[in-house]
C-alpha positions as CSV (number, residue, x, y, z in Angstrom):
1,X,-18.4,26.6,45.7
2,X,-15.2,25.3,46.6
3,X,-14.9,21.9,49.1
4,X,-15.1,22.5,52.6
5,X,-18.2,24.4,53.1
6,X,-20.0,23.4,56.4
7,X,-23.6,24.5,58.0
8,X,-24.6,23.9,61.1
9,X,-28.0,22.7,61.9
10,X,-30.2,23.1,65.2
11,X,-31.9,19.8,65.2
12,X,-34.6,20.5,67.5
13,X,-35.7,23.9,66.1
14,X,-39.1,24.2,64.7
15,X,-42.6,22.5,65.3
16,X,-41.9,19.3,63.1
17,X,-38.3,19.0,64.2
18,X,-36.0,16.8,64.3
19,X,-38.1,14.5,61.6
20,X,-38.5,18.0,59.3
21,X,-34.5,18.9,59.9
22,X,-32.9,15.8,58.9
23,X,-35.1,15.1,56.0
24,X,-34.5,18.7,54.4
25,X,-30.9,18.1,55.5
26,X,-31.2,14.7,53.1
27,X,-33.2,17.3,50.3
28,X,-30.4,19.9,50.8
29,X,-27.7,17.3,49.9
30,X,-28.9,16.1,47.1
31,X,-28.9,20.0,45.5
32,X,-25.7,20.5,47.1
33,X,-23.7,17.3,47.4
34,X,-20.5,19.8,48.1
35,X,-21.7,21.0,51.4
36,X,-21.3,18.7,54.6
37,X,-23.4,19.3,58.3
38,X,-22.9,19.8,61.7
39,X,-25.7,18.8,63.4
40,X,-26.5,19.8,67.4
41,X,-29.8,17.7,69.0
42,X,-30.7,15.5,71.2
43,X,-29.3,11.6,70.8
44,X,-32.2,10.2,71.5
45,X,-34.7,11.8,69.1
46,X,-32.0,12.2,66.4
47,X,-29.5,9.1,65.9
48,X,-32.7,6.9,64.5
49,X,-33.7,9.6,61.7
50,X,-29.7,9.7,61.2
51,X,-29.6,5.7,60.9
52,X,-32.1,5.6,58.6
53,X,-30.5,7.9,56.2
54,X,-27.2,6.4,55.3
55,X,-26.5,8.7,52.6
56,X,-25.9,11.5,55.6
57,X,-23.1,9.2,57.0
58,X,-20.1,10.9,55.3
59,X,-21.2,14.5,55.1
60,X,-22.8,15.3,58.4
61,X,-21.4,15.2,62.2
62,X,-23.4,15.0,65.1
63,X,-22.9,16.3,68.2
64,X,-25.6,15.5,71.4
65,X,-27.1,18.1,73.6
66,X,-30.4,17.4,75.6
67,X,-31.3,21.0,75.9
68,X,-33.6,23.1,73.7
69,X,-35.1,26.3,73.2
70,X,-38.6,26.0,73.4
71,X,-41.0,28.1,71.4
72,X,-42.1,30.4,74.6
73,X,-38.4,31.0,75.5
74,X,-37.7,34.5,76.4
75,X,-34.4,35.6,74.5
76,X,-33.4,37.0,78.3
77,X,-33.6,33.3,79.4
78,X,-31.8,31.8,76.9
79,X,-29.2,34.1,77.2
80,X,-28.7,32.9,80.9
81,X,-29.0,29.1,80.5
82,X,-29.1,28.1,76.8
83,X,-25.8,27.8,76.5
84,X,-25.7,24.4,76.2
85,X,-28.8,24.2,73.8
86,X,-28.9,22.5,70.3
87,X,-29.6,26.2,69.3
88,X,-26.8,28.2,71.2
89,X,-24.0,25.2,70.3
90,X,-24.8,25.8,66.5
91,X,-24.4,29.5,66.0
92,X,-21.3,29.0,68.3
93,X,-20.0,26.4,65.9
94,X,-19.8,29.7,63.4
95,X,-18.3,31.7,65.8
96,X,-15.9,29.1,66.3
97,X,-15.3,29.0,62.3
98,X,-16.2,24.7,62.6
99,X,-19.4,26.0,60.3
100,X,-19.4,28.6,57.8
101,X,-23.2,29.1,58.7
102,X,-26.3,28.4,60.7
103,X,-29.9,27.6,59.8
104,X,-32.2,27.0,63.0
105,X,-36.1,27.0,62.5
106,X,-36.6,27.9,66.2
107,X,-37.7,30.9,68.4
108,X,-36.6,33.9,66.8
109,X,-36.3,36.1,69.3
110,X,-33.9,34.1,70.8
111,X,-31.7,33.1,68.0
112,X,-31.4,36.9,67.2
113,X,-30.4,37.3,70.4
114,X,-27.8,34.3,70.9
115,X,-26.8,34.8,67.5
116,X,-25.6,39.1,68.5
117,X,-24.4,37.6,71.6
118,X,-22.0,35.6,69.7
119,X,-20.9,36.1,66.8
120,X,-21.6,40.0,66.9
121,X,-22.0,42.5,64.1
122,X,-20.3,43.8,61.3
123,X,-17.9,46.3,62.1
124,X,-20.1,49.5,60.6
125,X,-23.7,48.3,61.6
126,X,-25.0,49.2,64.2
127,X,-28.3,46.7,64.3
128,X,-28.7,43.2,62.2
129,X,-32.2,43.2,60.2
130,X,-34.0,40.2,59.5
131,X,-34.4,40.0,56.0
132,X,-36.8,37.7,53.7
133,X,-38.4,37.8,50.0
134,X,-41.7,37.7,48.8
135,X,-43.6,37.3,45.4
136,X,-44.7,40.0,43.4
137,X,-46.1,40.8,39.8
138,X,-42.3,41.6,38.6
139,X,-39.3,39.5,40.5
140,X,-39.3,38.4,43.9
141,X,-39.0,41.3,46.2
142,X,-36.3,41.7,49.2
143,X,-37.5,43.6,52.2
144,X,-36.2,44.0,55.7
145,X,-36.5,44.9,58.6
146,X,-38.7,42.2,59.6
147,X,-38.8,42.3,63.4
148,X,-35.4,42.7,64.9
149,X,-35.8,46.4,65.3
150,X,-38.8,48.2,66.7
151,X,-37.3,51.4,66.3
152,X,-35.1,52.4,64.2
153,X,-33.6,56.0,63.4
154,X,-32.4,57.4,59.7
155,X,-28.9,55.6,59.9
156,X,-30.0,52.1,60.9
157,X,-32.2,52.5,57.8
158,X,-29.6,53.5,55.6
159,X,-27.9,50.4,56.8
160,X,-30.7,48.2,56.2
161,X,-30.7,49.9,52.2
162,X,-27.4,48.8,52.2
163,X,-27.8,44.8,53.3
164,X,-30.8,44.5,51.4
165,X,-28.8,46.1,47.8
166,X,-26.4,43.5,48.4
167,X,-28.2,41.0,49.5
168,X,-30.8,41.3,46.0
169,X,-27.5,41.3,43.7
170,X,-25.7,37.7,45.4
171,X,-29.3,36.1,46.7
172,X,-31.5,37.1,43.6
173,X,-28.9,37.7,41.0
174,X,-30.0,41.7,40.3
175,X,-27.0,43.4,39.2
176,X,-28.6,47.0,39.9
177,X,-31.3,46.6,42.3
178,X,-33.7,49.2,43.2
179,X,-34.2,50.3,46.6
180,X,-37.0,52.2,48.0
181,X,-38.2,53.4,51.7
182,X,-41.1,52.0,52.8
183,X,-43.9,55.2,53.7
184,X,-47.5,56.7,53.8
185,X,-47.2,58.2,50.5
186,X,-44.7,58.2,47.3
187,X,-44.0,62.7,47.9
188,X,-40.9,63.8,49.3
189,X,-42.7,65.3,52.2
190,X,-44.4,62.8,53.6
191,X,-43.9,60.4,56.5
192,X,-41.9,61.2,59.2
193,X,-38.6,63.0,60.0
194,X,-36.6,59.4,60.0
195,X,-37.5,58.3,56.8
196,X,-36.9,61.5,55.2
197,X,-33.5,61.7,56.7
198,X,-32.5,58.2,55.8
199,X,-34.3,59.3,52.1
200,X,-31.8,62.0,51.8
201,X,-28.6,60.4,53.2
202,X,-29.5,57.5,50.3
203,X,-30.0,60.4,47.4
204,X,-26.3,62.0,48.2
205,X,-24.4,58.9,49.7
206,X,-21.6,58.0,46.9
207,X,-22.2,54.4,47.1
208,X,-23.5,53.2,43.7
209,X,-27.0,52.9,44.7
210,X,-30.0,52.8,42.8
211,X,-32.5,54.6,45.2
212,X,-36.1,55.0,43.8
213,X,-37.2,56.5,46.5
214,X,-40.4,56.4,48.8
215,X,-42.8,53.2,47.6
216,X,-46.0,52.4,49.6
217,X,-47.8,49.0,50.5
218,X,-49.1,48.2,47.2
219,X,-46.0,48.7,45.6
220,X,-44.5,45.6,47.4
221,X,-46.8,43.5,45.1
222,X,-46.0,45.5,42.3
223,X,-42.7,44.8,42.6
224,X,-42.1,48.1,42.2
225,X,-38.7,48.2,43.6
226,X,-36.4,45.1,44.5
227,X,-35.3,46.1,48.2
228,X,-38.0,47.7,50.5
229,X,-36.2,49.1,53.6
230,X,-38.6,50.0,56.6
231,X,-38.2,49.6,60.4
232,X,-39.2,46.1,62.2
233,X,-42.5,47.4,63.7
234,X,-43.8,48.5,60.2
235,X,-42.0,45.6,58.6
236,X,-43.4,42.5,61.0
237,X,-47.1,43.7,60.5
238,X,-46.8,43.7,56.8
239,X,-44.9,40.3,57.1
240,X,-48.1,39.3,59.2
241,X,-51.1,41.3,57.0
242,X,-48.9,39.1,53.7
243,X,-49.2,35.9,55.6
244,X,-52.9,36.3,56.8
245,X,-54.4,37.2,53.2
246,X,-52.7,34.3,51.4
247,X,-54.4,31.8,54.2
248,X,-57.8,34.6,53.2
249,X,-57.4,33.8,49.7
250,X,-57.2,30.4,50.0
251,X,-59.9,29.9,52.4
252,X,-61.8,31.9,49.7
253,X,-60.7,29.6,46.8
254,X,-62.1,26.5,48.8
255,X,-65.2,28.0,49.9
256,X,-66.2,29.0,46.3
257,X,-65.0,25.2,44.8
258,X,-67.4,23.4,47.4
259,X,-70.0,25.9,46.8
260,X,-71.7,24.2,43.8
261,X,-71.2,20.7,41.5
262,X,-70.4,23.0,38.8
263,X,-67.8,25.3,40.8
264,X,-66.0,21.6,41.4
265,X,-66.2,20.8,37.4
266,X,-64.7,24.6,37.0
267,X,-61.7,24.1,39.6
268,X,-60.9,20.6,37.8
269,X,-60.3,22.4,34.4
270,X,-58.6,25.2,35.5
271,X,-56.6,22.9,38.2
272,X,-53.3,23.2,35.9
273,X,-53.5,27.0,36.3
274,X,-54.3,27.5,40.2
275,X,-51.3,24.9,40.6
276,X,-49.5,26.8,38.8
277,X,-50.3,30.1,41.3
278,X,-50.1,27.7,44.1
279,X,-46.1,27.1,43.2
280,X,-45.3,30.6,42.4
281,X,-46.8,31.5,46.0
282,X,-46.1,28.4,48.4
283,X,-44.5,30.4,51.2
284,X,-41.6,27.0,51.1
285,X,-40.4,28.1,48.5
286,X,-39.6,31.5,50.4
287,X,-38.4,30.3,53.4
288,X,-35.4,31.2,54.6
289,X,-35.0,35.1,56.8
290,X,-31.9,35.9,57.3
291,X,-30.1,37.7,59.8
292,X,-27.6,40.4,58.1
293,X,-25.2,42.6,60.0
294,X,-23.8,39.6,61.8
295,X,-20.2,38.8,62.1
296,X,-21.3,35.6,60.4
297,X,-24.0,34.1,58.3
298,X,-27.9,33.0,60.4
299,X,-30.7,31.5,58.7
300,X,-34.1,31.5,60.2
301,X,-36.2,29.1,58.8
302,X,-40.1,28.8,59.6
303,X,-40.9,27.2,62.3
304,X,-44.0,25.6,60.8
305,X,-42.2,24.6,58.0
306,X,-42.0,21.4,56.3
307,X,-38.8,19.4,55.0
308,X,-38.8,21.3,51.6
309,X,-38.9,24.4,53.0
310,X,-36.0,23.5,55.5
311,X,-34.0,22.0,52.3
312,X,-34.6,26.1,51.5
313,X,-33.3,27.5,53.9
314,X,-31.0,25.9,54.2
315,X,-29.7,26.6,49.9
316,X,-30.0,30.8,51.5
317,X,-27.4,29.8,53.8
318,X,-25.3,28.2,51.3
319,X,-25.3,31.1,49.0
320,X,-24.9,33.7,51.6
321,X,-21.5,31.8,52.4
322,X,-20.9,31.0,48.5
323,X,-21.0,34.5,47.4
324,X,-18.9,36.2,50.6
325,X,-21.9,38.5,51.9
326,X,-20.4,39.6,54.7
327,X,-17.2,40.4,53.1
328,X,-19.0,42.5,50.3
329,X,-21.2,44.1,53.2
330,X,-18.0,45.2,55.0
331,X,-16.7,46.6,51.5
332,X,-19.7,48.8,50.8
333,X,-19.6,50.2,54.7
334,X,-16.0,51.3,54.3
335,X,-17.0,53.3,51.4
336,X,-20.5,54.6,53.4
337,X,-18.2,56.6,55.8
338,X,-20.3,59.4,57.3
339,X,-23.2,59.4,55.3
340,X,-25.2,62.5,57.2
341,X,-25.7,65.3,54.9
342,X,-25.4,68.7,56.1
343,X,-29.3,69.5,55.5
344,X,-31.8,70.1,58.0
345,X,-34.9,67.9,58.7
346,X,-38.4,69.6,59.2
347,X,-40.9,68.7,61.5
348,X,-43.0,66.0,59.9
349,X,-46.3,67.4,58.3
């Protein structure tokens, strides 16, 4: 990545922040020791953790704000008196083209909805997805939409299929990902009159698409496909379902281990493996959902997160920018034109 490549950070965003920002800001140098910060927070919380890490001095700018976004902030709100937030001041620092990108672990809703407000979307989408990655018995698996759109009809789908394709090949390196639609069952006829549509318009479109086709729940483990395109309703609860049997599992694991002095020798000599699984499946190594269809590049990082996972997020920003996402996502929508075929859709069964 050539010099010159700046992110801007929200320094109060998230439940351990500013401590968690500044020291995955000090993680996130040392992997990329090319990339400088612009940093929006309050003075008093922030200049100490900045004092005591002199290696930030020359590669990160600080700028003082007392207002944040708290957790309970309706977007609405925000919209009306954030403006001068640590949040709103660092997507505006990409608007303003002082950052190249922004990675806030804040309240979503609301930095989706400053982040629309300004910096827009890409000329061709219609609505910006949230978009993440997950383990899975093949690769790690892209899928979107995560939340930002309840509803969603066949064309903001076929959108989605087209963020997420490009988003596997820069992100996660596939040079011909997969994509498949996210539905009650793998046959052509199933689910409902949406899906089918958007399942057609991504079986004629002329865009050099791999589509697989429908895939269902389990598949995402599978890792059946590498882009799972569904709407924000569906794709939020099976963010949420994931989320909730990993912390099931675990709570499993522990309750078996205590259950017996011979259940604790067992866990000690297989304690290589488990950590093993543990790594493949910490949920920092993950982190990072971005926001694509924006007329710029937004991070969301989880909010519970730790410095590590931060230091993640903030390495999705940095390739998102590296790699010129938006500029290939504007290439592939000039060549989507009008991608409604001339078929008719039946009533779902």
């Amino acid at each position: 990545m050539g010099a010159g490549t700046v992110i801007a950070l929200d320094a109060m965003g998230g439940d351990d922040a500013p401590d968690m920002v500044v020291e995955g800001m000090r993680l996130a140098r040392r992997r990329h020791p090319e990339v400088s910060f612009l940093l929006m927070g309050d003075e008093a919380r922030v200049q100490p953790l900045l004092d005591r890490a002199p290696e930030l001095r020359d590669v990160c700018t600080f700028r003082h704000t007392p207002d944040v976004v708290t957790n309970d902030a309706k977007p609405s709100q925000v919209l009306r008196h954030g403006r001068k937030s640590s949040m709103w001041l660092a997507v505006e620092a990409v608007a303003n083209g002082e950052a190249d990108g922004v990675v806030s672990a804040g309240n979503t809703g609301a930095l989706m909805a400053v982040s629309k407000f300004v910096l827009r979307t890409v000329p061709g989408i219609d609505r910006p997805a949230i978009a993440s990655f997950f383990p899975s018995q093949g690769p790690d698996v892209v899928m979107l939409d995560l939340g930002a759109n309840v509803d969603c009809d066949a064309n903001n789908l076929v959108e989605f299929a087209v963020m997420g394709e490009v988003f596997a090949r820069i992100v996660l390196g596939r040079e011909n990902p997969s994509i498949g639609i996210l539905n009650v069952g793998s046959e052509d006829m199933k689910g409902h009159a949406e899906v089918r549509l958007a399942a057609s318009i991504l079986r004629e479109t002329k865009l050099p698409l791999r589509f697989h086709g429908f895939v269902e729940g389990n598949d995402i483990g599978a890792g059946t496909v590498d882009v799972v395109v569904t709407d924000g309703f569906t794709g939020n609860v099976v963010l949420k379902t994931i989320e909730g049997s990993a912390k099931l599992f675990t709570g499993f694991l522990k309750d078996a281990v205590r259950a017996s002095f011979l259940a604790k020798i067992g866990f000690l000599l297989a304690r290589p493996a488990l950590q093993a699984v543990r790594n493949r499946a910490d949920p920092r190594r993950y982190n990072g959902a971005m926001f694509l269809g924006l007329n710029g590049i937004t991070v969301k990082s989880h909010g519970g997160t730790d410095a590590l996972g931060f230091a993640n997020a903030i390495g999705v920003a940095i390739d998102l920018v590296r790699q010129g996402f938006n500029d290939k996502i504007k290439d592939e929508l000039a060549h989507l034109g009008d991608p409604q075929p001339e078929s008719s859709v039946v009533s779902p069964a």
